[in-house]
Backbone as numpy.savetxt, mean C-alpha at the origin, in Angstrom:
# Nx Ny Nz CAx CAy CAz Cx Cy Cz
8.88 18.75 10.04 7.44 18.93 9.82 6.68 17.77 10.46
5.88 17.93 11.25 4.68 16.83 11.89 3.79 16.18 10.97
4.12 15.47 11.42 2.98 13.96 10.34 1.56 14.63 10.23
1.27 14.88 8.66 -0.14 15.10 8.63 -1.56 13.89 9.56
-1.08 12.93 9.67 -1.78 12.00 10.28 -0.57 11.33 11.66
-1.20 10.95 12.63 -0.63 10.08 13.35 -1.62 9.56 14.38
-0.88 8.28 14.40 -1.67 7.22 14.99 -0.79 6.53 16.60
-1.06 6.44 17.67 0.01 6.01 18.55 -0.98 5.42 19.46
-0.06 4.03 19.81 -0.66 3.04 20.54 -2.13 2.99 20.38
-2.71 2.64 19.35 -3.79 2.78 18.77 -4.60 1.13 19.35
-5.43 1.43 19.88 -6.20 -0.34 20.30 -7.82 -0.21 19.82
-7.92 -0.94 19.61 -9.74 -1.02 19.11 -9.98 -2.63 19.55
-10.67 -2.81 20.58 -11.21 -3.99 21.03 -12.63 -3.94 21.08
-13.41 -4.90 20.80 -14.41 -5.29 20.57 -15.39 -5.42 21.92
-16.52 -5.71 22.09 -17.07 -6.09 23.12 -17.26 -7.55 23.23
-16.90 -8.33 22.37 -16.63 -9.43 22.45 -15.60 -10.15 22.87
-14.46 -9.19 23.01 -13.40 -9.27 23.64 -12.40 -9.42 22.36
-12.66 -9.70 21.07 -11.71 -9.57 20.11 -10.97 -8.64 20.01
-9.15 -8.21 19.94 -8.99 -7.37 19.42 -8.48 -7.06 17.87
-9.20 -6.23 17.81 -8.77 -5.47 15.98 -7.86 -4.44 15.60
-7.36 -4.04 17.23 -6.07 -3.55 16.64 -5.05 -3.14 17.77
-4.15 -3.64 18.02 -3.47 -3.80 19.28 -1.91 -2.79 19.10
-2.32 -1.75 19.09 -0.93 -1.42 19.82 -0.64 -0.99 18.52
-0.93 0.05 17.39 -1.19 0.21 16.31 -0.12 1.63 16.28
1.22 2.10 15.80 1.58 3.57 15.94 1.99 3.34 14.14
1.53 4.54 13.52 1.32 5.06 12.46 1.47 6.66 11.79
2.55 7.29 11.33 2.68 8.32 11.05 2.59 8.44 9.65
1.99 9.12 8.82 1.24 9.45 7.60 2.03 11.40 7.18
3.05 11.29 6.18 3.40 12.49 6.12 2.51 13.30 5.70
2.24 14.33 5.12 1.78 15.21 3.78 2.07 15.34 2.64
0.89 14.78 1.87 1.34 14.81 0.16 1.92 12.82 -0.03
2.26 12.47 0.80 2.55 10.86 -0.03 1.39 10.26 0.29
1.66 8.95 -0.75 0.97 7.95 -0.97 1.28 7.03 -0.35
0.23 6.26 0.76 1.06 4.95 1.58 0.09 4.04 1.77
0.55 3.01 0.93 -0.17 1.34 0.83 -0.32 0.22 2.23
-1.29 0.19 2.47 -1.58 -0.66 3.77 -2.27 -2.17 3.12
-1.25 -2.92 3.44 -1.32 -4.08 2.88 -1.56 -5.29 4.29
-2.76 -6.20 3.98 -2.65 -7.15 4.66 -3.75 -8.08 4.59
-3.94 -9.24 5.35 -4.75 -10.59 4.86 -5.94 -9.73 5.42
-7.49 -10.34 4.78 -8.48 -10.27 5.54 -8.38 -10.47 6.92
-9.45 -9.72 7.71 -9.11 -9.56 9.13 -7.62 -9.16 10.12
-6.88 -8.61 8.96 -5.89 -8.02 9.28 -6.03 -6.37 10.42
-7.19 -6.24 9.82 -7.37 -4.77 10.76 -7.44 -3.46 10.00
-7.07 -3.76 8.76 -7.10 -2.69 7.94 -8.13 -1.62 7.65
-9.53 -2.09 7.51 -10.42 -1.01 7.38 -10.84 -0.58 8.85
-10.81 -1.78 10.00 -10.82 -1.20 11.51 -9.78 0.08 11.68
-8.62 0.10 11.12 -7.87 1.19 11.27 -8.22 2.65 11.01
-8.73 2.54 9.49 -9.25 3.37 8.27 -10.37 4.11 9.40
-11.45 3.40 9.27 -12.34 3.35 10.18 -12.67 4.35 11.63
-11.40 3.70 12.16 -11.10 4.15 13.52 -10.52 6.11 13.35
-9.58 5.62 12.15 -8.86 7.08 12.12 -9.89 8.19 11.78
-11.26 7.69 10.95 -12.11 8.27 10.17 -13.44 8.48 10.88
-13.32 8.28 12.59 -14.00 8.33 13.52 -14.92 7.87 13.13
-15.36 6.60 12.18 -16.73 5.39 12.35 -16.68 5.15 13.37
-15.62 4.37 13.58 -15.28 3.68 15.08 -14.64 4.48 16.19
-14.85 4.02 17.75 -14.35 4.96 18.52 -13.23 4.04 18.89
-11.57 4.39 18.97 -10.81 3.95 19.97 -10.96 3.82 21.08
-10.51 2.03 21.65 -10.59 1.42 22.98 -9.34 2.31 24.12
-8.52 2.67 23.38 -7.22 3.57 23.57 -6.39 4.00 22.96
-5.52 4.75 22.92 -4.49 5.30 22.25 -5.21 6.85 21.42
-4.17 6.98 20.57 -4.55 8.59 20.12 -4.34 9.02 18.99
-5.55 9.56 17.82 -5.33 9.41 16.48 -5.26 11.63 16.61
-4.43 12.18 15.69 -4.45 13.52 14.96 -3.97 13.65 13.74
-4.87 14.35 13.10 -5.27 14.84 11.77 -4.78 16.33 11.88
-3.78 16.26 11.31 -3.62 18.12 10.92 -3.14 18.56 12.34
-2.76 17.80 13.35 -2.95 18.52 14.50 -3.51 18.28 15.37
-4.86 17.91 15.08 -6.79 18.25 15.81 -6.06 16.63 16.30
-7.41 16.62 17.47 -7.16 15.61 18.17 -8.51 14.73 17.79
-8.91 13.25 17.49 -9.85 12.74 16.71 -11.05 12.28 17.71
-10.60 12.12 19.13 -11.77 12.29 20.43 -11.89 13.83 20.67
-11.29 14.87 21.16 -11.72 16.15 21.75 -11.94 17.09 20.29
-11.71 16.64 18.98 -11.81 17.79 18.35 -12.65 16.80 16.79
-13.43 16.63 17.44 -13.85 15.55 16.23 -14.08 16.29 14.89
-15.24 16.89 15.31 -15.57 18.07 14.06 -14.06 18.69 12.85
-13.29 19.30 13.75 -11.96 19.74 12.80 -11.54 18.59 12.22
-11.43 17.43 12.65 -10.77 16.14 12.36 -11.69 15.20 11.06
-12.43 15.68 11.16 -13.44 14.79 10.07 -13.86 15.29 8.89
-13.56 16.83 9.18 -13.13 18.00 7.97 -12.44 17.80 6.86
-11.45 17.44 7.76 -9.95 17.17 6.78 -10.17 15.81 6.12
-11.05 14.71 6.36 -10.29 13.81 5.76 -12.01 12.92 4.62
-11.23 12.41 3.43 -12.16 12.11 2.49 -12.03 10.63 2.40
-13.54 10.04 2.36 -13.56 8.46 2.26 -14.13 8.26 1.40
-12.61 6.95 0.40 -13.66 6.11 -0.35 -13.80 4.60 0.51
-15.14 4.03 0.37 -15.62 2.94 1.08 -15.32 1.65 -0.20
-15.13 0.40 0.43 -15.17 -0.63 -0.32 -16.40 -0.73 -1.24
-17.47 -0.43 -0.30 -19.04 -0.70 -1.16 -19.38 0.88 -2.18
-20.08 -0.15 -3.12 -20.41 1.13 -3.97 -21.86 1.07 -3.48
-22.51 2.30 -2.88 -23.28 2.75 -2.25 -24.01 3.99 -2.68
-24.72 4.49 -3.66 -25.14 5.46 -4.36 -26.07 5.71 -4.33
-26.91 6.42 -4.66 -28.58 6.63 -5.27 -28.40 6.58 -6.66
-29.05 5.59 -7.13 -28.88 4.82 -8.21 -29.97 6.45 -9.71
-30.66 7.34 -8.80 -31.63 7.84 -10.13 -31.43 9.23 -9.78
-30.20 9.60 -8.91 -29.76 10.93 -8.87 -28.35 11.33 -9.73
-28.47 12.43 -10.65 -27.43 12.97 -11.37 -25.87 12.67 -10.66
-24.77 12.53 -11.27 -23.66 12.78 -10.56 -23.58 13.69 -10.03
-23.16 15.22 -10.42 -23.05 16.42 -10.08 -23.86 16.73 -9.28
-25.45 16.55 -8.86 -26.10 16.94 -7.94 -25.69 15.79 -6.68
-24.66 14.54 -6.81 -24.82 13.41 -5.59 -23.23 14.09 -4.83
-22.70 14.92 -5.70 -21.18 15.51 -5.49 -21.44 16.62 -4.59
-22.60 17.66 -5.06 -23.10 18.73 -4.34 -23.48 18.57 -3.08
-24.32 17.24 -2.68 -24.98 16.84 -1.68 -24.16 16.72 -0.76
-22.48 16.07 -0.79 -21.98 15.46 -0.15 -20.89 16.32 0.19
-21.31 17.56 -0.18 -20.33 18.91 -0.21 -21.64 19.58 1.08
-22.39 19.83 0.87 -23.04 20.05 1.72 -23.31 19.50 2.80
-23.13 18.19 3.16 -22.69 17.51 4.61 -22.03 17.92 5.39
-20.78 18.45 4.59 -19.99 18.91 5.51 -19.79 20.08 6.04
-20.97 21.16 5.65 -21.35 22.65 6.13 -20.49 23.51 4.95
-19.82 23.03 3.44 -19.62 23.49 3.19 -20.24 24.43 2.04
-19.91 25.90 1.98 -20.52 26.71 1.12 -20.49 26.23 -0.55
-21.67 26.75 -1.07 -21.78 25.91 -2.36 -20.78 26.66 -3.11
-20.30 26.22 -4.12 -19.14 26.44 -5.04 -18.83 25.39 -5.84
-19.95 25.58 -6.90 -19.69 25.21 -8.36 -18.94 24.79 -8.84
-17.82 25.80 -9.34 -16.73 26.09 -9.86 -15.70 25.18 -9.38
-15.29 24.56 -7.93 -14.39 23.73 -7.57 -15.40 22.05 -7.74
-16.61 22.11 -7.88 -16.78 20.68 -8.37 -17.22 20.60 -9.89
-17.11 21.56 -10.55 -16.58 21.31 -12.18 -15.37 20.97 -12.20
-14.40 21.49 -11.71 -13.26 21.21 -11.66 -12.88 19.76 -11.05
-13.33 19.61 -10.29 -13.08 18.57 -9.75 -13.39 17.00 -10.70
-15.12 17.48 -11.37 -15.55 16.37 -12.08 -14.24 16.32 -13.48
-13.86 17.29 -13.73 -12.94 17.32 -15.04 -11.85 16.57 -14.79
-11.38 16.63 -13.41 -10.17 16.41 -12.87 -10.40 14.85 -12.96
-11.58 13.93 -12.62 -11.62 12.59 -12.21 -12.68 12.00 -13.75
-12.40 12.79 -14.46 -13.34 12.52 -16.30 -14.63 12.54 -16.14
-14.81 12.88 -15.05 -16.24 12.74 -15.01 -17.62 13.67 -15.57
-16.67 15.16 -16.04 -17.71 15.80 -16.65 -18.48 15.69 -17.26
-18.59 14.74 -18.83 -19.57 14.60 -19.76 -20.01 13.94 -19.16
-20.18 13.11 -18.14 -21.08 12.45 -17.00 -22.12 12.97 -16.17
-21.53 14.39 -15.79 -21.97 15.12 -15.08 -23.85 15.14 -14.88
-24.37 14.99 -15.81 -25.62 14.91 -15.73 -26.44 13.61 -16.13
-25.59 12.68 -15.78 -25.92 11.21 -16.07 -26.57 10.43 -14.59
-27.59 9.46 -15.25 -27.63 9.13 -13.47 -26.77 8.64 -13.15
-26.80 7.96 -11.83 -25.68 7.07 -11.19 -26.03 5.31 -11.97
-27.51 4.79 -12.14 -27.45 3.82 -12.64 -26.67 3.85 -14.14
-26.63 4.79 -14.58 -26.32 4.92 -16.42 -25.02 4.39 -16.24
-23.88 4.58 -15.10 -22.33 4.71 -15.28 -21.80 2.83 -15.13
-20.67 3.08 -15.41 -20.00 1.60 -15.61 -19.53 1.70 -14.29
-18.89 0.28 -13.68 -18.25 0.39 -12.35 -17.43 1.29 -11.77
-16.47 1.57 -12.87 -15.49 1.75 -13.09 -15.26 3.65 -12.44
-16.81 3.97 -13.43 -17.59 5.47 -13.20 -17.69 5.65 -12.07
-18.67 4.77 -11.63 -19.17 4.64 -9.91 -18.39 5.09 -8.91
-17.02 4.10 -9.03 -15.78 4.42 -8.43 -15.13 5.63 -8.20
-15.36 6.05 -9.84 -14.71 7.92 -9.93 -15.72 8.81 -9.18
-17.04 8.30 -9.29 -18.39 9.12 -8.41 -18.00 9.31 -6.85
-17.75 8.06 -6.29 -17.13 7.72 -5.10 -15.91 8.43 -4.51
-14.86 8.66 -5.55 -13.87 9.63 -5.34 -14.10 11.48 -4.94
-15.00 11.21 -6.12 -15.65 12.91 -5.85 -16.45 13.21 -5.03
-16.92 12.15 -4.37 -18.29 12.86 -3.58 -17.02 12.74 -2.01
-15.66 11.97 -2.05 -14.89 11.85 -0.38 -14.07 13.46 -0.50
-14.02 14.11 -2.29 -13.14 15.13 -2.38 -14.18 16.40 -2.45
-15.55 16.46 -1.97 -16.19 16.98 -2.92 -15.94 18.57 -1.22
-15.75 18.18 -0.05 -15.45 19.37 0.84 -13.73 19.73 1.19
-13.17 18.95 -0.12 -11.48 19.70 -0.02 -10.99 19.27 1.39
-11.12 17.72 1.55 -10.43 17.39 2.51 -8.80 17.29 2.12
-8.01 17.32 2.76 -6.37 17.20 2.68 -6.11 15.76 2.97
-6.91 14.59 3.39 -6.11 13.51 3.45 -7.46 12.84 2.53
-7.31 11.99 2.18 -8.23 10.96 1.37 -7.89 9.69 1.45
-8.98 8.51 1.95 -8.49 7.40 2.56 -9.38 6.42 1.60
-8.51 5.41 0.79 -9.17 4.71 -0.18 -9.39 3.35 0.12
-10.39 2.63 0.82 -10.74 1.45 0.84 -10.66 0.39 -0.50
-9.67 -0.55 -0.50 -9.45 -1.28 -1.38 -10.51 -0.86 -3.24
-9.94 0.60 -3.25 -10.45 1.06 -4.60 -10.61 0.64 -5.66
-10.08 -0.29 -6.30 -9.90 -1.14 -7.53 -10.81 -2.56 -7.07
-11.16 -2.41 -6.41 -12.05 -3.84 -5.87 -13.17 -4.31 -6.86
-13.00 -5.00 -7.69 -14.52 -5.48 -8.65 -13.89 -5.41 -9.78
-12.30 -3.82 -10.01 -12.78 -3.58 -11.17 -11.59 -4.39 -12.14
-11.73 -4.59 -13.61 -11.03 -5.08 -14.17 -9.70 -4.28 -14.24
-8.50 -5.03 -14.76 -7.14 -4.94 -15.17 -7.12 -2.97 -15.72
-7.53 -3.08 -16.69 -7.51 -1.58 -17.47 -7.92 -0.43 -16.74
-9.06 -0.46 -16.12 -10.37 0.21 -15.31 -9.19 0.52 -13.88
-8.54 -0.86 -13.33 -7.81 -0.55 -12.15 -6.33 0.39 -12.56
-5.72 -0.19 -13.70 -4.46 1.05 -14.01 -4.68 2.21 -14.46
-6.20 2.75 -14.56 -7.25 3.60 -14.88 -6.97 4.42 -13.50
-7.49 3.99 -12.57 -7.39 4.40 -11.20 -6.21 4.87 -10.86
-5.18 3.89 -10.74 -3.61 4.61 -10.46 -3.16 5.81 -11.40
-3.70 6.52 -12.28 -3.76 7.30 -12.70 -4.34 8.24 -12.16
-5.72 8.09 -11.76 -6.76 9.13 -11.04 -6.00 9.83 -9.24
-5.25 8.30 -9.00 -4.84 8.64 -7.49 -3.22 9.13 -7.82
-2.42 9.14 -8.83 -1.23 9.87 -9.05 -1.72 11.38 -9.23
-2.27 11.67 -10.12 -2.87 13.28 -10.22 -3.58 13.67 -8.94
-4.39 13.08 -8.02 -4.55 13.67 -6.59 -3.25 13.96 -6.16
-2.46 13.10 -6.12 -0.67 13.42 -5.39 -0.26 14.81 -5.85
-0.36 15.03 -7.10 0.03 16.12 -7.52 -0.75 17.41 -7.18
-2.09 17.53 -6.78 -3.13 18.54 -6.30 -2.27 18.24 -4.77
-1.40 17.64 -4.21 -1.25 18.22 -2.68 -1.89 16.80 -1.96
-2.99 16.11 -2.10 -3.57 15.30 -1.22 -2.76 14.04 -1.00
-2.98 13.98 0.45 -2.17 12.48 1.37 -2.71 11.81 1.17
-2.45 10.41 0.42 -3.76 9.34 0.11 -3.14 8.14 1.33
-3.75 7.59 1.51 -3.58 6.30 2.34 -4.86 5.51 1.52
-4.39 3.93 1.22 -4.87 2.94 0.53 -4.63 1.88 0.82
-6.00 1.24 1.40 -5.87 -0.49 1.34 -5.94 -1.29 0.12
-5.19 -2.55 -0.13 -5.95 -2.71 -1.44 -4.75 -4.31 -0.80
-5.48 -5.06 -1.84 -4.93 -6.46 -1.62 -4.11 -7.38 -3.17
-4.13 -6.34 -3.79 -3.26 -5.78 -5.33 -1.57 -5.46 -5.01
-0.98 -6.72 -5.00 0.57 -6.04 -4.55 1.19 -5.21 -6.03
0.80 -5.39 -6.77 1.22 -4.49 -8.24 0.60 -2.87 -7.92
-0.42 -2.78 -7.32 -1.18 -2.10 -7.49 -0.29 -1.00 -6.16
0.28 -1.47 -4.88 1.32 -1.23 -3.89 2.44 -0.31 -4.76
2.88 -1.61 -5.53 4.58 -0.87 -6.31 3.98 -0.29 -7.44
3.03 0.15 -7.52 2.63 1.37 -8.71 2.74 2.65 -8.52
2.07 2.76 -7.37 1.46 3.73 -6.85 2.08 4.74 -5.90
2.50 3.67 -4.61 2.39 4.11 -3.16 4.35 4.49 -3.06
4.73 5.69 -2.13 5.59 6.26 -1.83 5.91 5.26 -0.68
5.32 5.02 0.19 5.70 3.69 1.20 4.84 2.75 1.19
5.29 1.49 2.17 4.14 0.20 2.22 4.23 0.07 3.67
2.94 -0.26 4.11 3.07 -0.88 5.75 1.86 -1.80 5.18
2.55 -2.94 5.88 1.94 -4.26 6.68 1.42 -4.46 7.58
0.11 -5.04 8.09 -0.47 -5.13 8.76 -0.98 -6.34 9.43
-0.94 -7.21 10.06 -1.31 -8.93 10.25 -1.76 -8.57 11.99
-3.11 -9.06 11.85 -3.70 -9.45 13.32 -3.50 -8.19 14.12
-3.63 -7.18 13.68 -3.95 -5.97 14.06 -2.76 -4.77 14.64
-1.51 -5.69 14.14 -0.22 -4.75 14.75 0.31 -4.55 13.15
1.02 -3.13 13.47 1.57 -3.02 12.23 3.26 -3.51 12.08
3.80 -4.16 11.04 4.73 -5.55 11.17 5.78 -4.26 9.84
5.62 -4.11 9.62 6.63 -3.35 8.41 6.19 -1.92 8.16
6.95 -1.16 7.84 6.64 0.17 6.76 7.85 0.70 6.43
8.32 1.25 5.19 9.40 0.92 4.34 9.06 2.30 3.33
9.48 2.94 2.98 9.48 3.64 1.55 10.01 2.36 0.54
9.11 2.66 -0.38 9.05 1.43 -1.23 10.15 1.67 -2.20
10.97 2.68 -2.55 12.24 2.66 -3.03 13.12 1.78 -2.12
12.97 1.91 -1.24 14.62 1.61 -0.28 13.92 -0.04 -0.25
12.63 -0.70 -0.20 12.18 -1.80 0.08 12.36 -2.23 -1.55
12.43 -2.07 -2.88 11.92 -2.18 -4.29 13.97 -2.62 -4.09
14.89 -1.59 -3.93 16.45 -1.88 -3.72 16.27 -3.26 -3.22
15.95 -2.95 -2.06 16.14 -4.65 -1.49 15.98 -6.11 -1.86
14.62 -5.62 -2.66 14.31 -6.65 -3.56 14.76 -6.98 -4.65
15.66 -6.23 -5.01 16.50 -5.99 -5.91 17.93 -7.14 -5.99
17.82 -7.75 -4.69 19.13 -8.59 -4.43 18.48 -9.83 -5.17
18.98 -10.64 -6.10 18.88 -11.25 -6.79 19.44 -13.23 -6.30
19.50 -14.26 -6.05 20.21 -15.30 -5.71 20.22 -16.17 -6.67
21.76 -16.69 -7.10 22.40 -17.72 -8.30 22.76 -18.66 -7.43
22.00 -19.58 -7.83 23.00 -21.09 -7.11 23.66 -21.66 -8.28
24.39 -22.32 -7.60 25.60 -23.08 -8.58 25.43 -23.92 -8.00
25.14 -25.35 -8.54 24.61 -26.74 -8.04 26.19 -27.56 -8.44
26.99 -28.48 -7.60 28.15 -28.82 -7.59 28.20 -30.49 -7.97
29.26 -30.86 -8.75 28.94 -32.68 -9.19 29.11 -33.11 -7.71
30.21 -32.58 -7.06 30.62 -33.26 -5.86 30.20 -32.23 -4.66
29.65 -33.12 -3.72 29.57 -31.89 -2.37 31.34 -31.71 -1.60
31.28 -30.53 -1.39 32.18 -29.98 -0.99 32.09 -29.61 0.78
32.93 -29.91 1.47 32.85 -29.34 3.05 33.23 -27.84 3.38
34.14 -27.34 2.73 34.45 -26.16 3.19 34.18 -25.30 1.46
34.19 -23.91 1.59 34.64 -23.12 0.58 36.08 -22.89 -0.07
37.09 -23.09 -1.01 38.13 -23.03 -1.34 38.66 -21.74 -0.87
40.02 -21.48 -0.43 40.60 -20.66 0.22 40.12 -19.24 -1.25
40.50 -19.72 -2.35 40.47 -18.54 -3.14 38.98 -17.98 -3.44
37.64 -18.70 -2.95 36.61 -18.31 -3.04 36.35 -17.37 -1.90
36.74 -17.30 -0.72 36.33 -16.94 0.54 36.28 -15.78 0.60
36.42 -15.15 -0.65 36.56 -13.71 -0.19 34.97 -12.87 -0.95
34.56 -13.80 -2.05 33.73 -13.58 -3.10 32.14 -13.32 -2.63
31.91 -13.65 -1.07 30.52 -13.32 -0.32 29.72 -14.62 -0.99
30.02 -15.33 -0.73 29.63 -17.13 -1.41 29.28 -17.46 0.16
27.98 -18.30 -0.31 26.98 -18.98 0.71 27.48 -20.77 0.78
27.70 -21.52 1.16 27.69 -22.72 1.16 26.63 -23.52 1.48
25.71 -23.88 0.48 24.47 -25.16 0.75 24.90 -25.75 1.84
23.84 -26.12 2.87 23.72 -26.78 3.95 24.55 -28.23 3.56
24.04 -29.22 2.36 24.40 -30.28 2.33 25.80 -30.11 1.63
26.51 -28.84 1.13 27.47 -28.44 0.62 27.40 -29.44 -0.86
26.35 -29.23 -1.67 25.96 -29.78 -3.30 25.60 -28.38 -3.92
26.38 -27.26 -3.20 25.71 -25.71 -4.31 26.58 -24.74 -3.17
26.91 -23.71 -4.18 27.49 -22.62 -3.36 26.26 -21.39 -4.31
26.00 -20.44 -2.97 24.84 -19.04 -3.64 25.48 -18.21 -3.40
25.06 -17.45 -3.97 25.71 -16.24 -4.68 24.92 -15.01 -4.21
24.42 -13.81 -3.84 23.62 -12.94 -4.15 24.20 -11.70 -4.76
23.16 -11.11 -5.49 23.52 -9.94 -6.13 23.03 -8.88 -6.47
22.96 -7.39 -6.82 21.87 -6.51 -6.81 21.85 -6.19 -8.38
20.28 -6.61 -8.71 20.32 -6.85 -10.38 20.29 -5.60 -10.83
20.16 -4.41 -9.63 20.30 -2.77 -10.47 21.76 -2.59 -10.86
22.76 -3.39 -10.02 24.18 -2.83 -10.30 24.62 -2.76 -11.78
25.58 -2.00 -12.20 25.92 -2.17 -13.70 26.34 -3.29 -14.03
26.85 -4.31 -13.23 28.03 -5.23 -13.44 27.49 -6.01 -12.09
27.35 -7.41 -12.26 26.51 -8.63 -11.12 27.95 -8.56 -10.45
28.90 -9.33 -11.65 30.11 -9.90 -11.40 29.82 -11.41 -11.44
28.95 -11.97 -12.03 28.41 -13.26 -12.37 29.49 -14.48 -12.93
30.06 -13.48 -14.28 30.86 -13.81 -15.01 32.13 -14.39 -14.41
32.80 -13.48 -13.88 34.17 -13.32 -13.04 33.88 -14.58 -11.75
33.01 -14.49 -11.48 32.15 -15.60 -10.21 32.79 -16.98 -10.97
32.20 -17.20 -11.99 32.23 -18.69 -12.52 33.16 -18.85 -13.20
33.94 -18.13 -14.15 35.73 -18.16 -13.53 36.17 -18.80 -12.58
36.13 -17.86 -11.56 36.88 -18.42 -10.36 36.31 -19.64 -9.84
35.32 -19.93 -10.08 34.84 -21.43 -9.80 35.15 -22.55 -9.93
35.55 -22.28 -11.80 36.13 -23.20 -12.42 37.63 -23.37 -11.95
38.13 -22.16 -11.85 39.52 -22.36 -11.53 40.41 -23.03 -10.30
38.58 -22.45 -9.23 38.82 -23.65 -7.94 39.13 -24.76 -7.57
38.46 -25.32 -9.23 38.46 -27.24 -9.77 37.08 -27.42 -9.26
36.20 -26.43 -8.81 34.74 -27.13 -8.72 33.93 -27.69 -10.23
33.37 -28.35 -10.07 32.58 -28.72 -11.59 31.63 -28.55 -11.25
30.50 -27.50 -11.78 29.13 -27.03 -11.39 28.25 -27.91 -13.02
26.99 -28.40 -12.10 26.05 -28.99 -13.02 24.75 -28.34 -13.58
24.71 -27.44 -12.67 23.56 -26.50 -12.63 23.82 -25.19 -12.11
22.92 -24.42 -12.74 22.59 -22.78 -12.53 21.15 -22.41 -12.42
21.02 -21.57 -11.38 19.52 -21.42 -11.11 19.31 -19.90 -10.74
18.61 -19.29 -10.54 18.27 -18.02 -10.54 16.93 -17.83 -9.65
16.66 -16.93 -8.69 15.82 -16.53 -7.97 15.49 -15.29 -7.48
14.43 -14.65 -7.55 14.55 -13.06 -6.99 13.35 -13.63 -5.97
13.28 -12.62 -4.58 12.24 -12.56 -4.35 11.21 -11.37 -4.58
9.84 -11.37 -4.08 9.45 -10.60 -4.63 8.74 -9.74 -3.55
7.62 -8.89 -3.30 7.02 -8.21 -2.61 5.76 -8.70 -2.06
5.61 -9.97 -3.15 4.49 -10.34 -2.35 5.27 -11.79 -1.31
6.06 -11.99 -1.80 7.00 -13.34 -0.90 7.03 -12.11 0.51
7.93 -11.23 0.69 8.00 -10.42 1.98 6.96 -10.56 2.84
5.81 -9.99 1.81 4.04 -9.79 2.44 3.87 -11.46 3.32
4.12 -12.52 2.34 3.49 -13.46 3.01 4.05 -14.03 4.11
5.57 -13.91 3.68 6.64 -14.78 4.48 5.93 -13.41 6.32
5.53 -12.14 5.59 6.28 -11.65 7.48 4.26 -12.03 7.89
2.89 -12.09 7.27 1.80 -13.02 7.92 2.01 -14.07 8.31
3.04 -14.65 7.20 3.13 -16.46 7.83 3.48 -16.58 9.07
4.58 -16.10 9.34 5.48 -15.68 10.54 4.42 -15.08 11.27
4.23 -14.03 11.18 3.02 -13.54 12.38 2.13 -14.95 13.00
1.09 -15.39 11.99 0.49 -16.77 12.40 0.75 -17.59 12.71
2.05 -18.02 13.00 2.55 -18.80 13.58 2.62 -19.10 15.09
2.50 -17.52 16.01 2.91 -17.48 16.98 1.70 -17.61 18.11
């Protein structure tokens, strides 16, 4: 099946000569959720942006459904629903009539019935006839959702959504964007929330200085992270590993004052135990034990750091 979205050799340069996105290829299935993670000025909403024809590509080639996003703009802008970072409203117009409006932008025929549904779907009904100033942020946000879903686009693209809002209000949201998954819709989401990444999203791509540096289904990346590291800190430094250790996948400290260990903390059994056994039995005398996982946001930073470096 063809990527509901794809993006190839994607460039967006500036007239200033900056570029914001160099060499950008991106495939977006149907129906998942995929987290675009990266530092400010990473390129992320230039992407969003670009795919969502604000912006025009310097080169390369974005399709939606198929449609091509220069020769077939109209089909291409159909399909796809934006929420924006800014909350941007008419502050003394009803919800339900700002949902209607934005259903009608898009030439589509009025039908009620799918934005009741819709407001029910995102809690927003007993709202329904509230202004936009009356609602909490939190509301605003859900307003924002409905008015990018309000012409039944198939992809929906969420600009750092949880942005402003508190702890509760944001695991509020990952709720609102799991039940879109389940109606069928492809979400793609920036957000700078790495919890908010492993909540949510079916994959993660990385983004630094306008190339994309990782993308992973976040199971097979969540495993990985999963490898766990035990050092065993030694009274005496040691030069080599003991013949009977060598088989055990044992690291030797540079200054040889610790032998590491790694391990996958999903397994039933580390083998931790049996480890320091044989340690002892080596005649090593260990002084210390230490423990380390890394995490998802260590990956995130360690592969920007690395990028900025160069």
């Amino acid at each position: 099946m063809s990527p509901i979205v794809s993006v190839k050799d994607l460039v967006k340069r500036f007239d200033t000569g900056f570029t914001a996105l160099d060499g950008v290829n991106l495939d977006i299935e149907e129906g998942e959720i995929i987290a675009l993670l990266g530092p400010n000025g990473a390129g992320k909403t230039t992407l969003i942006s670009t795919v969502c024809g604000i912006a025009v590509p310097t080169s390369g080639t974005i399709t939606v459904g198929g449609y091509d996003s220069q020769t077939e703009f109209r089909q291409t802008r159909s399909m796809i629903g934006l929420v924006p970072q800014e909350i941007n409203l008419e502050p003394f117009e009803k919800v339900i009539n700002t949902v209607r409006f934005s259903r009608g932008l898009f030439g589509m025929p009025k039908n009620d019935a799918y934005i009741e549904k819709l407001l029910h779907q995102l809690s927003l009904h007993e709202k329904k006839d509230a202004k936009i100033k009356e609602l909490s942020g939190g509301m605003k946000r859900r307003v924002l959702i409905a008015k990018a879903l309000s012409h039944e686009p198939k992809v929906l693209f969420l600009d750092e959504p949880s942005a402003g809002v508190d702890v509760e209000l944001r695991k509020d949201m990952w709720h609102v964007v799991a039940d879109l998954k389940k109606n069928g819709t492809t979400i793609i989401l920036t957000t700078h929330y790495i919890e908010e990444a492993e909540a949510i999203a079916d994959r993660i791509a990385v983004i630094s200085r306008g190339e994309i540096k990782l993308v992973e289904e976040k199971t097979a990346l969540m495993t990985r992270l999963g490898r766990k590291e035990l050092r065993v800190e030694l009274d005496n430094p040691i030069e080599q590993l003991p013949p009977e250790l060598s088989d055990r996948g044992l690291e030797l400290a540079p200054d040889g004052r610790a032998v590491i260990y790694s391990y996958d903390t999903h397994a039933d059994r580390t083998g931790i135990t049996a480890l320091l056994n044989d340690i002892q039995k080596a005649g090593l005398q260990m002084s210390d034990l230490q423990t380390r996982q890394s995490s998802l946001e260590e990956i995130f930073v360690g592969l920007v750091t690395e990028d900025q470096k160069r």
